[in-house]
C-alpha positions in Angstrom: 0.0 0.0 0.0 1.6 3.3 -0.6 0.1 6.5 1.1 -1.0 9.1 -1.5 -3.2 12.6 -1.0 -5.1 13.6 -4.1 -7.0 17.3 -4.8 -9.5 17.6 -6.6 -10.5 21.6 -7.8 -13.7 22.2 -9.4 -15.6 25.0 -10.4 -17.5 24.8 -7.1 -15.5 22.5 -4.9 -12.0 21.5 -3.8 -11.6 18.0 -2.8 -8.8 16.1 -0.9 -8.9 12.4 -0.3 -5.6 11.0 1.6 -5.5 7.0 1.3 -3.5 3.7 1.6 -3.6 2.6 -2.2 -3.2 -0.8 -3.7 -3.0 0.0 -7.6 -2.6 -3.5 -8.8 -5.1 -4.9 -6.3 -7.9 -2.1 -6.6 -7.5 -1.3 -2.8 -8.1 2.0 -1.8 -8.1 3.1 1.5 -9.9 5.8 3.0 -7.8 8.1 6.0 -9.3 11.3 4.9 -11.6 12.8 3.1 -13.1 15.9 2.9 -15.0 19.1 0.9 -14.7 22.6 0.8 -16.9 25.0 -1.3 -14.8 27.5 -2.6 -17.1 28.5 -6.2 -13.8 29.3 -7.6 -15.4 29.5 -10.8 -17.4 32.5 -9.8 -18.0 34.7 -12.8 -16.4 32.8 -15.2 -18.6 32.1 -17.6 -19.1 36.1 -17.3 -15.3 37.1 -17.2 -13.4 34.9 -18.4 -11.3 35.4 -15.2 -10.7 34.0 -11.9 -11.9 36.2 -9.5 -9.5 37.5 -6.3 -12.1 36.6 -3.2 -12.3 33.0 -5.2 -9.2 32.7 -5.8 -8.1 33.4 -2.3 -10.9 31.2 -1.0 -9.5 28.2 -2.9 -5.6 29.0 -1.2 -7.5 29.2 2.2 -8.7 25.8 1.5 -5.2 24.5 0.2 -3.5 26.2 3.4 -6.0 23.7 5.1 -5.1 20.4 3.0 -1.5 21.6 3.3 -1.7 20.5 7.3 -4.0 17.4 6.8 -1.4 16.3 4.4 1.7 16.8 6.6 -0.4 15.1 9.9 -1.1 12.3 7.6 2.3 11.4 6.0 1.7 11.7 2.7 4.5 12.1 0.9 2.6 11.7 -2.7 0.6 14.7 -3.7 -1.0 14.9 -7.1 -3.7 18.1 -8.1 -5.6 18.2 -10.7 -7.8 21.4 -11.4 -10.9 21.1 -13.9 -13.1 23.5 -15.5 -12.8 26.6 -14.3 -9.3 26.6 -14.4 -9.5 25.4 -18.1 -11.4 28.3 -18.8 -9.7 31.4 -17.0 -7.6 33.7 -18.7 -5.4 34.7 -15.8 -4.6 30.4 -14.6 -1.4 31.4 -13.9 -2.4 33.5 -10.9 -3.7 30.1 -9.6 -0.8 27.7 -10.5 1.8 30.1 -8.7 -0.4 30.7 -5.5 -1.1 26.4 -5.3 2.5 25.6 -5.8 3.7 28.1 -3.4 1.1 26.3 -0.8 1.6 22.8 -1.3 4.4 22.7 -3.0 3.5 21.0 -6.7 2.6 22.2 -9.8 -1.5 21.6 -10.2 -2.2 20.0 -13.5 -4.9 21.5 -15.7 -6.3 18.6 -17.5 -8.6 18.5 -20.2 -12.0 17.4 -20.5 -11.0 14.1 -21.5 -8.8 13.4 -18.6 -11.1 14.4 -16.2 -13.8 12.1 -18.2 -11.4 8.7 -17.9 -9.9 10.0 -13.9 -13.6 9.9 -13.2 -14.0 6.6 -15.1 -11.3 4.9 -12.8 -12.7 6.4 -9.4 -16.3 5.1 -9.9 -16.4 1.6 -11.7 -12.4 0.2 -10.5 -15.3 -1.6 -7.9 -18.5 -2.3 -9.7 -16.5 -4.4 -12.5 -17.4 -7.3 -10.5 -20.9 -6.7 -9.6 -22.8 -9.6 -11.1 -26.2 -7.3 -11.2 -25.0 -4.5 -13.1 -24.8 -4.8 -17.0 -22.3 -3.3 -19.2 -20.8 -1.0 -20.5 -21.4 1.6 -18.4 -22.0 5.5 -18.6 -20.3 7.5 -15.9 -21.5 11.0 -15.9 -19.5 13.6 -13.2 -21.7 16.7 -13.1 -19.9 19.2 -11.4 -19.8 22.8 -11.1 -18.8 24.0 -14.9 -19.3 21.1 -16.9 -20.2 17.4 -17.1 -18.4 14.7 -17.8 -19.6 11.5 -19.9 -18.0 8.1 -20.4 -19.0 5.5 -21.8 -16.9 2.1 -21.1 -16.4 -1.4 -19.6 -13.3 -2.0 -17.9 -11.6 0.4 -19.7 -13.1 3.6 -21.3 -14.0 3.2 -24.8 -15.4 7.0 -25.8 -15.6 10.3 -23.2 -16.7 14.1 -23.7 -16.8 16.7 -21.3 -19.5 19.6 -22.3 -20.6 23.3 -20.0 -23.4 22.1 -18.4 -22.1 22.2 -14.5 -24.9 23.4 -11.8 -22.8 26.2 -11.5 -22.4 27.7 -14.6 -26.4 26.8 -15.6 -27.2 28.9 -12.4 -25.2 31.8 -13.6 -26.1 31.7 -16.9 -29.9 31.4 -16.5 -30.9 32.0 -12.8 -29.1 34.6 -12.0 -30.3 38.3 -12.9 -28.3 41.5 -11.1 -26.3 38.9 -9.0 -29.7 37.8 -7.9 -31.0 34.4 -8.1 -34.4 33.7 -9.0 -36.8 32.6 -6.3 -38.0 30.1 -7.2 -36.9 30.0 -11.0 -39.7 31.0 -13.7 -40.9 28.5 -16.2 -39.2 30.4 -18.7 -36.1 30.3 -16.9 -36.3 26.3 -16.5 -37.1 25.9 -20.1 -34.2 27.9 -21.8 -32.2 26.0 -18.8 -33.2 22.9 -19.8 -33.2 23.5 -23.8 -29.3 24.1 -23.2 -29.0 21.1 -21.4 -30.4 19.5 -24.5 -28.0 21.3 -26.5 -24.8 20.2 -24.6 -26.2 16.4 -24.9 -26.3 16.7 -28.9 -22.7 17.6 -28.3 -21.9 15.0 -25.8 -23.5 12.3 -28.3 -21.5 13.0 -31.7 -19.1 11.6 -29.2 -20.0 9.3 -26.6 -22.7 6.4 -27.3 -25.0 7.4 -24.5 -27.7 5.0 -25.0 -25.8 2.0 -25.7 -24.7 2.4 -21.5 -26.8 -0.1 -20.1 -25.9 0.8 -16.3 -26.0 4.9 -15.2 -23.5 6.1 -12.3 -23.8 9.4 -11.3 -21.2 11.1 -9.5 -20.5 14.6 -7.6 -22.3 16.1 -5.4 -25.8 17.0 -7.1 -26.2 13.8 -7.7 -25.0 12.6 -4.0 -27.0 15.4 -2.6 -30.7 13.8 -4.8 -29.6 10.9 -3.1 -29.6 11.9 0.8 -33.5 14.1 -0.8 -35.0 10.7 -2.3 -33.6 9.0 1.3 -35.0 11.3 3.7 -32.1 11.1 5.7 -31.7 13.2 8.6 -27.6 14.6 7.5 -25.3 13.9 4.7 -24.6 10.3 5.0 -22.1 8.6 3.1 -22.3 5.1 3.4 -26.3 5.5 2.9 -25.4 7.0 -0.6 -22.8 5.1 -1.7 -23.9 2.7 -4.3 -28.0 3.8 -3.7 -30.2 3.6 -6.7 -32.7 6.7 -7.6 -35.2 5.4 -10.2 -36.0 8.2 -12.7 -39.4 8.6 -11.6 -37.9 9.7 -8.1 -35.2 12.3 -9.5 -38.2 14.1 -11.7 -40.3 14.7 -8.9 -36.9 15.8 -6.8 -36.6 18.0 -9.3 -39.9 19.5 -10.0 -40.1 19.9 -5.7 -36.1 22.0 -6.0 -36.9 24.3 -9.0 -40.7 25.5 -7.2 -39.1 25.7 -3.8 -37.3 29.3 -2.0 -33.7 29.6 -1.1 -35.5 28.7 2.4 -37.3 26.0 1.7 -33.9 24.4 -0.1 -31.5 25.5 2.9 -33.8 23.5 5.3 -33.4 20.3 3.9 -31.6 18.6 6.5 -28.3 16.8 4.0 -28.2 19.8 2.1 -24.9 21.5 1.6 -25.0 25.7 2.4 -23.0 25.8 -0.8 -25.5 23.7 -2.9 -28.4 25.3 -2.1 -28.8 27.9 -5.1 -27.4 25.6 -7.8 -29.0 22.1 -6.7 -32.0 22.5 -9.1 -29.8 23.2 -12.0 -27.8 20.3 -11.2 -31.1 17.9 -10.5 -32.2 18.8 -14.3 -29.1 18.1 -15.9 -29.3 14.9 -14.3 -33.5 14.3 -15.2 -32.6 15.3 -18.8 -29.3 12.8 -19.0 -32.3 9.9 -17.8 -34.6 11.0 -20.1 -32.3 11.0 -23.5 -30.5 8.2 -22.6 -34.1 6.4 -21.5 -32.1 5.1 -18.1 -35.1 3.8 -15.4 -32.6 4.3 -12.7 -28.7 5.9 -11.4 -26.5 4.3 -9.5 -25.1 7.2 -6.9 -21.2 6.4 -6.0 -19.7 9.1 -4.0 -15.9 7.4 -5.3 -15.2 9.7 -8.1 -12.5 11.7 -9.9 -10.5 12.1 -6.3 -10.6 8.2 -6.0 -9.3 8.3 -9.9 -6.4 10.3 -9.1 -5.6 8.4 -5.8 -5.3 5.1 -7.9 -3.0 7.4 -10.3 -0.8 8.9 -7.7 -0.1 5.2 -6.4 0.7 4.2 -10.1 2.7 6.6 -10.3 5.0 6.4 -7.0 5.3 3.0 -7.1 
């Protein structure tokens, strides 16, 4: 087993998982784990830049992970930063501040990377699983974009298109740096006709309806989970590997996009930081079941972070 941290920074979140790996055996061991919403990809979309307050929000958190790592002994880092990185003009600003933190240089991947990291993370234990068919179709709906793969044991097509909860929020939701409470039916159906849009794109790429098992990953879809389950706080081992039927996600999402920033923020497993961009993130997950004709999702909460774990054992062994 060797000892490994992993980051993973979104558009919304920043991730660290440290962990005992076994690369060759599939073990992964959980010592840490843990989430920070950070929206570093605040404005984006808008500005094409990384904003100061998010940017120093995300080196907060990484001054955090920095001491987690050290307590832990990890003496394998590896970052990876997503889309809003990808998509920011002044990037640099954010290698220079991560790498003075932690010490490495945080890897930009593309979509594509993120697509197979993700890949790796959520199926490297559901290969075996007699009940599930293949090939599978991960989709990792984050804050800027989604990812989509398509695959068996290996993945065999993936795309990542802008369709995060994040960035739907801003770009339909939000009016005056308000957000609409609740959304209007106009909002939800140019929300939603985009979302149809980026899943055009995703399929001149990625077979989506030859997948004949759905795992959703990140934490819209984790957070529909703890909703359909009534459970009392965020639970992982309740959500880990739990099965939404598509029925159940439509009427979660029909309930999130009528409800008030109140009525959202007192549902006991939601996330402060989730509250505003949940509904966007519930539809882009309805209209992934409904093109692809899925009856159900399997919810893992081991994602990209587990991918690059597995990868950061690879490669320090």
């Amino acid at each position: 087993m060797t000892r490994v941290a992993a980051i993973d920074c979104g558009t919304n979140s920043i991730r660290l998982l440290v962990a005992d790996v076994d690369p060759a055996g599939g073990e992964l061991v959980d010592l840490d784990r843990r989430m920070t919403i950070v929206r570093l990809g605040q404005g984006v979309d808008r500005t094409g830049r990384l904003a100061p307050e998010a940017l120093e929000r995300t080196f907060a958190a990484c001054r955090d992970y920095a001491a987690v790592i050290a307590e832990h002994g990890a003496r394998h880092l590896r970052f990876v930063a997503t889309s809003a990185s990808r998509d920011a003009s002044n990037r640099d600003d954010f290698v220079r501040g991560v790498r003075d933190i932690l010490g490495v240089e945080p890897e930009v991947i593309t979509g594509d990377q993120e697509a197979a990291f993700s890949f790796t993370g959520a199926t490297r234990e559901l290969t075996a699983r007699p009940d599930l068919e293949r090939p599978f179709l991960v989709v990792d709906i984050g804050g800027g974009s989604t990812e989509f793969v398509v695959g068996d044991d290996d993945v065999r097509a993936a795309r990542s298109v802008d369709i995060g909860c994040v960035r739907m929020t801003e770009r339909h939701l939000v009016h005056d740096g308000v957000v609409s409470d609740p959304p209007t039916e106009a909002e939800i159906t140019a929300m939603r006709a985009d979302i149809e849009r980026a899943l055009d794109l995703a399929e001149e790429t990625v077979p989506l309806r030859e997948a004949r098992t759905l795992v959703g990953l990140a934490g819209s879809v984790t957070t529909l989970s703890a909703i359909a389950q009534n459970l009392p706080g965020y639970d992982s081992a309740a959500i880990h590997h739990s099965r939404m039927s598509r029925a159940t996600v439509r009427e979660i999402t029909g309930r999130l996009l009528r409800s008030t920033h109140a009525e959202r923020a007192a549902i006991p497993s939601m996330h402060e930081g989730r509250i505003d961009v949940i509904g966007a993130g519930a539809l882009v997950l309805l209209a992934i079941m409904d093109r692809t004709n899925a009856t159900e999702v399997v919810v893992s909460e081991h994602d990209i972070l587990d991918g690059i774990a597995f990868k950061a054992a690879e490669t320090a062994g």
